[in-house]
Each structure stands twice: as structure tokens, then as C-alpha cells.
C-alpha positions in Angstrom: 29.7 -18.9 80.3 30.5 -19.7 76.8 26.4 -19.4 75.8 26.4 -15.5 77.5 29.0 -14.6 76.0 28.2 -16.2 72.1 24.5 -14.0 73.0 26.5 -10.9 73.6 28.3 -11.1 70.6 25.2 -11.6 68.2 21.8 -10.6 67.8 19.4 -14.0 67.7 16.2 -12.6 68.2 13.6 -13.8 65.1 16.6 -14.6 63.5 16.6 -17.5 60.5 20.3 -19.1 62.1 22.5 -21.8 60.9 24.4 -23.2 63.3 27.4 -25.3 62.0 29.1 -27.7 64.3 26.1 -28.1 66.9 27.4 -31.2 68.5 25.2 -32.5 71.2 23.4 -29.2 71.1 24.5 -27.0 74.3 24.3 -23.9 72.5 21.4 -24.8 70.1 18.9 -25.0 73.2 20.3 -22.0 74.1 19.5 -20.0 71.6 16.8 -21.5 70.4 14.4 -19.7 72.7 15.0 -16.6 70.8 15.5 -17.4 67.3 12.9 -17.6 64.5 14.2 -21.0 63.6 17.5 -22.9 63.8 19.0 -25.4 61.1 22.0 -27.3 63.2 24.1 -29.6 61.4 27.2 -31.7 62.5 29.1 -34.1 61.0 28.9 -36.4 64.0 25.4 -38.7 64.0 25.7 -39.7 67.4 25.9 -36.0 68.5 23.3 -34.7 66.3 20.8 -37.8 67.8 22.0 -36.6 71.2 21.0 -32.8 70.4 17.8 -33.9 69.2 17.0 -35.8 72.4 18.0 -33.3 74.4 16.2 -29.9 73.3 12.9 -29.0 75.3 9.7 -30.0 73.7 8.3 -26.7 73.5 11.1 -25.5 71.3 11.0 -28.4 69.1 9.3 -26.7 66.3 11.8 -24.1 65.9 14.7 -26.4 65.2 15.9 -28.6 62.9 18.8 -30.9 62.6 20.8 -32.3 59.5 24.4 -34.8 59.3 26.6 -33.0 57.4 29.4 -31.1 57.4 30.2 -27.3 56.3 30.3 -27.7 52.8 27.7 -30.3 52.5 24.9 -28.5 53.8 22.4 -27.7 51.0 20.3 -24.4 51.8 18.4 -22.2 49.5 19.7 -18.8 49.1 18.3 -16.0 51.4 17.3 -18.8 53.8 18.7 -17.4 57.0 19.7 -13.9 58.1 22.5 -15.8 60.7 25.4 -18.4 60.5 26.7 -19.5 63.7 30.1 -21.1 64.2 31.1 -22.7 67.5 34.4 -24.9 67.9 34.0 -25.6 64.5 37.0 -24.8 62.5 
């Protein structure tokens, strides 16, 4: 339920997204499909290395994970068109 309604509320499609606060990836997989590419960070590494295992292999090239928090996540300006929070704050 919580991936409908986080699709209903934004437009992913061949969008460049940041997703802060990924976890073990439930919603990163799930939007993944229709995103142009997706950064996910989280502070955790036990639930980034359980997002990455996770994720289909045919969506692999799409996304990309990184340990960090919020404010430590290094980016170059105009790099996505979409920042994604999720149980984050």
C-alpha cells in the first residue's frame, strides 16, 4: 500500500530521483522500473547491502546506492529532476 500510494503522489517516469532514507530498498525496486535512474542512500550499511542484494537484476543498471546520510550526500547540481523522502525525517 505504502508504494501505490508514494506513485500516486509523484511522477517517476524517466525521472533522475534521489531517494533518501532507502533502507533495505522496498520502495527503491519499486520505483525503479519507471525511473531514468535512482541514487538511494541510507545511513544504515547493513540496509543499504540488503537493498542492493535484493533489487532485480534487470534493473540493476538503473540504480545506485551510497552510505550516507541527508546532508552527507555529495551530488552535482542539476543531477536529478526528483528527491524522494520516505520515513526519513
Amino acid at each position: 500500500m505504502h508504494l501505490a500510494a508514494v506513485l500516486r503522489a509523484a511522477d517517476f517516469s524517466r525521472q533522475r530521483v534521489l531517494e533518501v532514507g532507502c533502507g533495505e530498498g522496498r520502495l527503491t525496486w519499486g520505483i525503479a522500473p519507471l525511473a531514468a535512474s535512482l541514487l538511494a542512500v541510507d545511513p544504515s550499511p547493513e540496509d543499504v547491502n540488503t537493498a542492493r542484494a535484493s533489487g532485480p537484476s534487470e534493473l540493476r543498471h538503473k540504480v545506485r546506492f551510497q552510505v550516507a546520510r541527508a546532508d552527507e550526500v555529495e551530488i552535482e547540481p542539476q543531477s536529478v529532476d526528483l528527491v524522494f523522502f520516505s520515513w526519513s525525517l
